[in-house]
C-alpha positions in Angstrom: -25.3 156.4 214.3 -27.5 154.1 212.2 -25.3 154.4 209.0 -22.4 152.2 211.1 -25.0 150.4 213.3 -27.5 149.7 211.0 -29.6 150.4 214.2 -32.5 152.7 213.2 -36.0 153.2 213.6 -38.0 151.3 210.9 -41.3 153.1 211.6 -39.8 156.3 210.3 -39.2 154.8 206.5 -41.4 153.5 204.4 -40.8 149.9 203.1 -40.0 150.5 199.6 -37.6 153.4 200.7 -34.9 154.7 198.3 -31.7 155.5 199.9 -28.8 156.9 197.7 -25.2 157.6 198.1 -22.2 158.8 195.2 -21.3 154.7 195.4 -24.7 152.9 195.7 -28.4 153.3 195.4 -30.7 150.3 197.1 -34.6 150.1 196.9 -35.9 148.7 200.4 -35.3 148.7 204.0 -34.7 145.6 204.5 -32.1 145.7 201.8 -30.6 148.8 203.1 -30.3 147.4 206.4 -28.8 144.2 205.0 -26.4 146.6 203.1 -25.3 148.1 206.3 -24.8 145.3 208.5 -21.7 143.9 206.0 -19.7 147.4 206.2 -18.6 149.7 208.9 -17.7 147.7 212.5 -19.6 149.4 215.2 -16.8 149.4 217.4 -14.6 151.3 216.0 -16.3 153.6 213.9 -18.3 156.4 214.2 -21.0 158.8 213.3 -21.1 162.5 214.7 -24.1 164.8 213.7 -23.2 168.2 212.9 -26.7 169.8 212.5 -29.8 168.8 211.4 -33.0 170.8 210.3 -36.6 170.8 209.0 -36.2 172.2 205.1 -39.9 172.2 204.4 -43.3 170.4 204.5 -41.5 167.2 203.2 -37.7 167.1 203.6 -35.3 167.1 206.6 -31.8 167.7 206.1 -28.6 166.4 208.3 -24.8 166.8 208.0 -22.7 164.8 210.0 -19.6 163.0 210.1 -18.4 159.4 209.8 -15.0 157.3 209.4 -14.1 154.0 210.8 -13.2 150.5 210.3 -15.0 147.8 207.9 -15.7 144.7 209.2 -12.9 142.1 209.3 -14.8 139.1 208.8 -16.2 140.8 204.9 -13.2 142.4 204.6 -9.9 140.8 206.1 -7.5 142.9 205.2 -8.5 145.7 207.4 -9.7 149.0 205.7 -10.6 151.8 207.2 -12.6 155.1 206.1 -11.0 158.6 207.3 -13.6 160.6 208.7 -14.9 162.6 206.1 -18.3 164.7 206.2 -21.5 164.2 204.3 -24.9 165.7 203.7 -28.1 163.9 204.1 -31.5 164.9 202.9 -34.5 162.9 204.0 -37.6 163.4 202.1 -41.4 162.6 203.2 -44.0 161.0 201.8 -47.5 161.9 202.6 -47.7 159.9 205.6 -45.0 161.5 206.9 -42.1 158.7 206.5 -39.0 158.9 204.7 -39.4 157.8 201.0 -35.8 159.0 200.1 -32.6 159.2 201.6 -29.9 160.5 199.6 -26.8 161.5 200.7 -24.0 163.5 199.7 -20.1 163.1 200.8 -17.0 165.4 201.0 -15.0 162.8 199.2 -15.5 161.5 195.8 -17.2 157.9 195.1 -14.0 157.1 194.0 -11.8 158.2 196.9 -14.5 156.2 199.3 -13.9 153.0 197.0 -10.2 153.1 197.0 -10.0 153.4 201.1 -12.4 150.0 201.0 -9.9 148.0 199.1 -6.7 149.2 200.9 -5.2 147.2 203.5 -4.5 148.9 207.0 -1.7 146.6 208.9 -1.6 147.2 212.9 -4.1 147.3 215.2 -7.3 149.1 214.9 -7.6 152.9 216.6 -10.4 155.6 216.9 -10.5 157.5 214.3 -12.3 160.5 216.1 
């Protein structure tokens, strides 16, 4: 739920963490938490985890699901982002915390960009 939150557990990722996606890449936790707080509205969005798994000595893999509604007060006009799915990989660094977090989505950088800047009138819903 942390990619709509931004409400994870620090101790699991090493402060100079990578994390990637097709529209973004940000070195940092605290800038990657930063990053998170300005997008997705907690309310009324959502994350579902489809499966997640061990991959080897130093990566963890999860799939999941997200869509929902940016924040109004960054971005007035009300977009939203139809659930779509995505595929994260999580890899370890010797101590055992996440150095890397990239992620993959079923929609196109480009797809993700154009939902961001398109205005949604009437009132906000679940999406799923």
């Amino acid at each position: 739920m942390y990619f709509v939150t931004g409400n994870l557990t620090r101790e699991v990722f090493s402060d100079d963490c990578v994390f990637v996606d097709p529209t973004n890449e940000v070195t940092g936790l605290s800038k990657y938490l930063t990053a998170l707080g300005i997008l997705f509205d907690p309310q009324w969005s959502k994350v579902e985890l489809l499966d997640i798994r061990v991959a080897g000595s130093d990566r963890v893999e999860a799939d999941w699901r997200l869509g929902g509604w940016l924040r109004s007060e960054n971005f007035p006009w009300q977009p939203k982002v139809e659930p779509f799915q995505g595929h994260t990989v999580y890899l370890l660094d010797k101590e055992g915390l996440v150095s890397k977090q990239e992620q993959t989505w079923g929609i196109s950088a480009l797809q993700a960009l154009a939902q961001t800047f398109t205005p949604v009138p009437g009132p906000k819903r679940q999406l799923f």
